[in-house]
Every structure is written in structure tokens, then in C-alpha cells.
N, C-alpha and C positions, 0 to 999 in steps of 0.2 A: 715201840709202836711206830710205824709207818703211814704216815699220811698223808693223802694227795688232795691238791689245789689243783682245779683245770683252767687253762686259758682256751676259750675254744675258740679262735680266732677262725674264720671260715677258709679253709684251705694251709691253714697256718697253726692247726691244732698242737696242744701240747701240753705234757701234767707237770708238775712244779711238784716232787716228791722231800717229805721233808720228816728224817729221823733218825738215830742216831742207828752208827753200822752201814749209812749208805754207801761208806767210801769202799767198803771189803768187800761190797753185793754189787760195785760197779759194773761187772762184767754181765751181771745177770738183766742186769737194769737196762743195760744199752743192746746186747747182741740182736735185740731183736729190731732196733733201727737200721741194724749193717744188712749190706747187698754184698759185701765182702769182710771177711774176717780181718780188717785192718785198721787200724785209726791211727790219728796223729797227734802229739799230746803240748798242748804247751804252756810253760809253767814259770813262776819264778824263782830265782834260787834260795830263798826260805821257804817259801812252799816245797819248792822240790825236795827238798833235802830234809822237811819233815813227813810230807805225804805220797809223794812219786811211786816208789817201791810199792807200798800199798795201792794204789792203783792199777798198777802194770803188773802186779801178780792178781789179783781180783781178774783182770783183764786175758790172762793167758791161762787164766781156773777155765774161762768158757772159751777156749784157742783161738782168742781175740790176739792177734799181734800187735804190736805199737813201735810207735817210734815218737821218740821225747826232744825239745827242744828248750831250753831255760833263757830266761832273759832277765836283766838285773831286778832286784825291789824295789818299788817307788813312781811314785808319780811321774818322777820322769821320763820312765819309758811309756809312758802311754803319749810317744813324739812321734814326728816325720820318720828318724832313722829306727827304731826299733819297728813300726808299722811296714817300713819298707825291710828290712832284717826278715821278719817273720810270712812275709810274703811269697819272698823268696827263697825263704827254706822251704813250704809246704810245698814250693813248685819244685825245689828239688826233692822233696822227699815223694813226688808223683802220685801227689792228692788230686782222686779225679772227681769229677760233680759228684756224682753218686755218696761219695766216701763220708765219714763223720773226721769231725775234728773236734777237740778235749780243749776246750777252756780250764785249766786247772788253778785257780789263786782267787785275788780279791777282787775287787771294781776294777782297778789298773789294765788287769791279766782278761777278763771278762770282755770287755772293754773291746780291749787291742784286739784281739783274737775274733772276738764277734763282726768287727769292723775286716778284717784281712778275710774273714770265712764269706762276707758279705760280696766281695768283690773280687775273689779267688775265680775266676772261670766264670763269672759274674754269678756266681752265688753256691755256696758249698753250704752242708748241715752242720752246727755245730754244736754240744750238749756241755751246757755249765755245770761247772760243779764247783762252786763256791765256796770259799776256806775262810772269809770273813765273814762278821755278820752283817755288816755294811753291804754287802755282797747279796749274801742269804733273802735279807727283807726286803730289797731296792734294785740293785741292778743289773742280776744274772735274772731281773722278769721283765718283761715288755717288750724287749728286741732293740732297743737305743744301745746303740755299740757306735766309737769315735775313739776321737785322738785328742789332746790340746794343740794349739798352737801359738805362736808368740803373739799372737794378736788375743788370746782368752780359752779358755776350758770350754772342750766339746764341740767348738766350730767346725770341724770337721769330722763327718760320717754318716749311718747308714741307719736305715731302720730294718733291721733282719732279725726275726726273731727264733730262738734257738727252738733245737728237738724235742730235748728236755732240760731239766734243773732236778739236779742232787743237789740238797741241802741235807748236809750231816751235820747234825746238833752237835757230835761230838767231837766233829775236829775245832766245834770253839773252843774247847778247853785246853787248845793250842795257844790261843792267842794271849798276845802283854794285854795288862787291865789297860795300858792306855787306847792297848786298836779296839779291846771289848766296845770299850766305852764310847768312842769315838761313831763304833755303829751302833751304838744307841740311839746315836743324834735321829738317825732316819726311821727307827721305832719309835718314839716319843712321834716325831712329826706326824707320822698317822694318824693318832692320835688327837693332834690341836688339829686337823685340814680335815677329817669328816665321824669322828669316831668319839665322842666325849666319853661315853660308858669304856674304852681300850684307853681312854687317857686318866679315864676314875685306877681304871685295876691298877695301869703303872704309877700311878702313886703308891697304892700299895701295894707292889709287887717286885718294882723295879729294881729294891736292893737282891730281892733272891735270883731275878732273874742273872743280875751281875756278878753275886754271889757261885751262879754254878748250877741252881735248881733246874734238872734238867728240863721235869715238865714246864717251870714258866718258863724257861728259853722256850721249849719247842711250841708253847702257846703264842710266847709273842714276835717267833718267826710266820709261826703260821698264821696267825691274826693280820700283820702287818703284808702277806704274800697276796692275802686273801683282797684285802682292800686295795693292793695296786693291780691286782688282776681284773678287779671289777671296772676302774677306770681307765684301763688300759681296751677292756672290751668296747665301751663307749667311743674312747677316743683312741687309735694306736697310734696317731703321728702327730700328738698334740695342736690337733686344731682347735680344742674347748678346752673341756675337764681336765684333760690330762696336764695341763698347765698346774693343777691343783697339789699334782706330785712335787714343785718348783717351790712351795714354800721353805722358805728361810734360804733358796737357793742365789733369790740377785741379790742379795748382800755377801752372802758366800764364796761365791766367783770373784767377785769383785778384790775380795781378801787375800784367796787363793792365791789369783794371779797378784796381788803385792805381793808377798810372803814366800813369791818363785816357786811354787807350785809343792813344796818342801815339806822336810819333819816341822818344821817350825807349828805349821798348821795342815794334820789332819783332813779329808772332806766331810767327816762325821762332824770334827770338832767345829770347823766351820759352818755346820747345818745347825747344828744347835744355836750356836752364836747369831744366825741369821735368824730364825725360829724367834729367839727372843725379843731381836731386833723389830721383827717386822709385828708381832703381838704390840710392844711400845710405841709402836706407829702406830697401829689399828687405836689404840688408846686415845694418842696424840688426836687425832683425826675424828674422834669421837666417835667411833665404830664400831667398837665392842667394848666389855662391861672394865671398868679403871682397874678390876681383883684381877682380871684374867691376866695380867703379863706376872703378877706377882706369883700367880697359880705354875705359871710356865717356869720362873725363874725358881721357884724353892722346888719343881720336879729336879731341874737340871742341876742345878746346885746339891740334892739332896743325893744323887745317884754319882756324883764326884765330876761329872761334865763342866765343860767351859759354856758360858753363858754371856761374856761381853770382850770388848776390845782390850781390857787390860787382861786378859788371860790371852793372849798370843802375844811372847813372848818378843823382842828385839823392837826395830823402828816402823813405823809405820807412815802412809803417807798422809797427809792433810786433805780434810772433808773432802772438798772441791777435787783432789785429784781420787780419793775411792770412786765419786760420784762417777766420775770418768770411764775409770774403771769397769762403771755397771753398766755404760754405756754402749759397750760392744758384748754385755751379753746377748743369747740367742734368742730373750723372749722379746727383745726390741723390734717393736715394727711399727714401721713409716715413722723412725723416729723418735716413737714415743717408749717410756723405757714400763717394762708393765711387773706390779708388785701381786703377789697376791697376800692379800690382808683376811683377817678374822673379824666376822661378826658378835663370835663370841669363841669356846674354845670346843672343834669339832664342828665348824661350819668356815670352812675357808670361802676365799671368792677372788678373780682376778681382776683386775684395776688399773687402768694407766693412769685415772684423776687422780694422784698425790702431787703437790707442790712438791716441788725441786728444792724450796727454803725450809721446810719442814723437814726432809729427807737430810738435809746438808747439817740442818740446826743436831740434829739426834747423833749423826754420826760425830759433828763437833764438841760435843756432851760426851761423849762417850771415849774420845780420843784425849777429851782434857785430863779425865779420869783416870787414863793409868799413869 
């Protein structure tokens, strides 16, 4: 079964389709956004080399032509020289305004391509189709497409939001349990930031969904698509709410960028890790109830996720320089660095009033630990 999520953005409408077999009915799904029977595809080389074929025959079922471009795995192409790479191929491959362009892989792939389609001829169409589930529930929705740069994750890019989103349930059953799991982190967060009754089921749920159950994946794709569309209508360039999507993310970044941006640390695995963190604050600070981080930590723990600093692996830096760290993320303004914390679990809220020695004290606790 096939089901759609609408974003109706006014001028910027768009469905968010989500069920298994989307990746073989691509052709059918998209032809009707073309002004010409051509798109441009780009992808990376594990994606490609599992799903490409599949798509570019799907694609030429409805005499949609293509052309394919691959760029390596990993966080580190979502940099200055792959951004500029993929730029400049679509300009060679004579992608004009009109034309679609194929985000094909995970966040990284999404990402990159959503930012290059944004600023292509100052602005081309481009339709996700997301092969993660990190992907799936969080970042091929809203239109936030960027790069990193050595100064921190995501400081650079565009808010452009795509045509459409294919999410196929069943190209997860591609993925290592570690990337499964990993985009769990950004299912569960839904979860603790406005959804208590989506954080009841994944308790009990979460082993089947991780398990392969294809209904509860495609429930808690869709559950999870559902609730960043509704905030994304409210707010699309995070001037409020949409900040609320950032839970467990300034600690995250922060990590990230220690950790060089690597296998070491996952962005799922990091969002978890944050997630927990920032519930232990919310604690700390007497803001929500003492159960709730413990309620947070035995989901993440229970479903095989990383939940604290001694699960990322190698050295890490000391309190005072993570802090730093969060310093130059993007939610920081005039200064001041802003958390978003829980009231309880399923009502988030954003905050710059946290002490700097509380935030320092938690991470120095948790760094003594591993």
C-alpha cells in the first residue's frame, strides 16, 4: 500500500509518497513533473551500485531518459569540492530551469543535491528519493539542503524545497542494522519533541519495526513524515517551531564535528546520543519529570542505539572544548547558544536560559564515564 503525506506549502506544494515498490513505479511517479522527458540523477556509489539500475529502467519504462552521476559514501562529501563537483556536472550535463533533478541516497546525497538544484540557474526542481531511513523520516522533507564546513555541520545552504519524496519501505531492507538503527535516532525523536502516544507505540514496537515488520516501518515512516510536515508548514525557515525538529541536535553537532564528521559517529547515532543528553538536562534543571530520561534511555538502549558518550568509540575532547564546539552551531543567535529541552516526554520547547556550568558539569560526567 501506497500512502501520501501532503506538504502544501503555498506555491511550493508537494506529496511525500511512502511504500514499498516506489523505487520500480519511479518512472510513473515523476513523468508527470517533466516539461521534457529528461532528468539528471545523482547518487552514491553504494547506493548506486544497489539501486541505480532500478531506477533508470523504472525511468525509461515511461521514455524518461537520464543521466547518472555518483559521488563517494559518507559525510564527507557533503563538502565545498563535491558541492562544487556536482555543480558542475549538471551544468555539463545541460540541466535547464525547467528540468528535474534525482537526489538518489541518504541525508549526505539529499543534502548535496538539494543545495546544488537550489542554486543551479538560481533554482532547478529536484525530487528525493531516499534509500535511508534517517532520510525517509527527516531530511529528504522540508527543503533544508547544505554542506558542512570546517567551521561546523550545515553552515552552509538553501532552503528549497523538493517536487516530491519517494520513500520506499523496501529499499530499507538494504541497509546494515547499524545505518537502520542509526535512523532510528530521528524516529524515537518525534516522538520525545511532540508525540507521547508515537513514543508509547515505539516502545512497543520499535524491536519489530527494526526487526523488518514492514507495516511498522511504514507506520513509523509515516507517523514520523507526518509530524515534520506539520511543523514545517508552520514554520519553513525555522524562525519558531521548527527549531523543535533540533532536539538532541546541539549536542550532536558538537560531537559530530569532534569525531570529523566519520564512521566513528553516525548523525542518527549522534541524535540519539543528544536526545538523551538533553532529557538529563531537562531533569537537571528541573523541568520535566526525574522517569522521563530513564523512559528515553531503556527505549534507545532497548532497540540496540547509542545513548551516551562512552558509546562513540576513540578520544574525545574535554567539556569546555565540546562546549565550544556548540558554539558555532546554527541555532546560536546574538550569542547565546539555544537548547531545546522537555517538559516532559512529547512536549519539547526551545531555551537559551541553561547555565553554561550545568551544560559543562553533564558533559564532564559523561566524558569521565567512558
Amino acid at each position: 500500500m501506497i500512502e501520501t503525506v501532503s506538504v502544501p506549502l503555498e506555491g511550493r506544494e508537494y506529496e511525500v509518497r511512502i511504500g514499498e515498490g516506489l523505487l520500480e513505479r519511479a518512472g510513473a511517479e515523476i513523468a508527470p513533473l517533466l516539461k521534457r522527458s529528461r532528468v539528471a540523477i545523482v547518487s552514491d556509489e553504494t547506493v548506486a551500485a544497489a539501486h541505480l539500475a532500478t531506477l533508470q529502467a523504472a525511468l525509461k519504462s515511461e521514455g524518461i531518459e537520464s543521466v547518472a552521476m555518483t559521488l563517494p559514501a559518507g559525510e564527507g562529501t557533503k563538502s565545498w569540492p563535491y558541492f562544487s563537483q556536482t555543480v558542475e556536472w549538471l551544468l555539463e550535463a545541460k540541466v535547464e530551469r525547467r528540468d528535474v533533478v534525482i537526489a538518489l541516497g541518504g541525508g549526505v546525497i539529499g543534502d548535496l543535491v538539494g543545495f546544488a538544484a537550489a542554486v543551479l540557474r538560481r533554482g532547478v526542481r529536484f525530487v528525493q528519493i531516499p534509500t535511508s531511513l534517517l532520510a525517509q523520516v527527516d531530511s529528504s522533507v522540508g527543503g533544508k539542503t547544505g554542506i558542512n564546513t570546517a567551521q561546523g555541520k550545515n553552515l552552509v545552504g538553501s532552503f528549497h524545497q523538493p517536487a516530491r519524496v519517494l520513500a520506499d519501505i523496501g529499499v530499507l531492507g538494504t541497509l546494515t542494522p547499524r545505518d537502520f538503527r542509526a535512523g532510528m535516532g530521528e524516529v524515537v525523536k518525534y516522538g520525545m519533541l511532540g508525540d507521547a502516544g508515537f513514543f508509547d507505540w515505539l516502545e512497543q514496537n520499535a524491536a519489530a519495526v527494526i526487526g523488518g515488520d514492514v507495516a511498522a516501518r511504514q507506520y513509523a515512516v509515516k507517523r514520523s513524515v507526518e509530524m515534520k510536515a506539520e511543523i514545517v508548514l508552520r514554520d519553513e525557515t525555522e524562525q519558531g517551531d521548527r527549531a523543535l525538529l533540533n532536539l538532541g541536535h546541539t549536542f550532536c553537532h558538537a560531537f559530530e564535528k569532534a569525531t570529523g564528521y566519520g564512521d566513528r559517529l553516525l548523525h542518527g547515532e549522534g541524535v540519539a546520543i543528544g536526545c538523551a543528553l538533553a532529557f538529563e538536562l531537562s531533569s537537571r534543571l528541573g523541568l520535566c519529570p526525574q522517569e522521563d530520561p530513564s523512559r528515553v534511555r531503556a527505549l534507545l538502549k532497548d532497540a540496540g542505539m547509542r545513548c551516551d558518550l562512552k558509546d562513540i568509540p576513540g578520544d574525545l575532547p574535554d567539556a569546555e572544548h565540546l562546549l565550544d564546539l556548540m558554539g558555532q552551531d546554527k541555532k546560536v543567535i546574538d550569542g547565546q547558544l539555544r537548547f531545546i529541552l522537555a517538559r516532559r516526554i512529547g512536549e519539547a520547547f526551545v531555551t537559551s536560559d541553561v547555565p553554561r556550568e550545568t551544560v559543562r558539569a553533564l558533559l564532564a560526567e559523561q566524558l569521565a564515564g567512558r
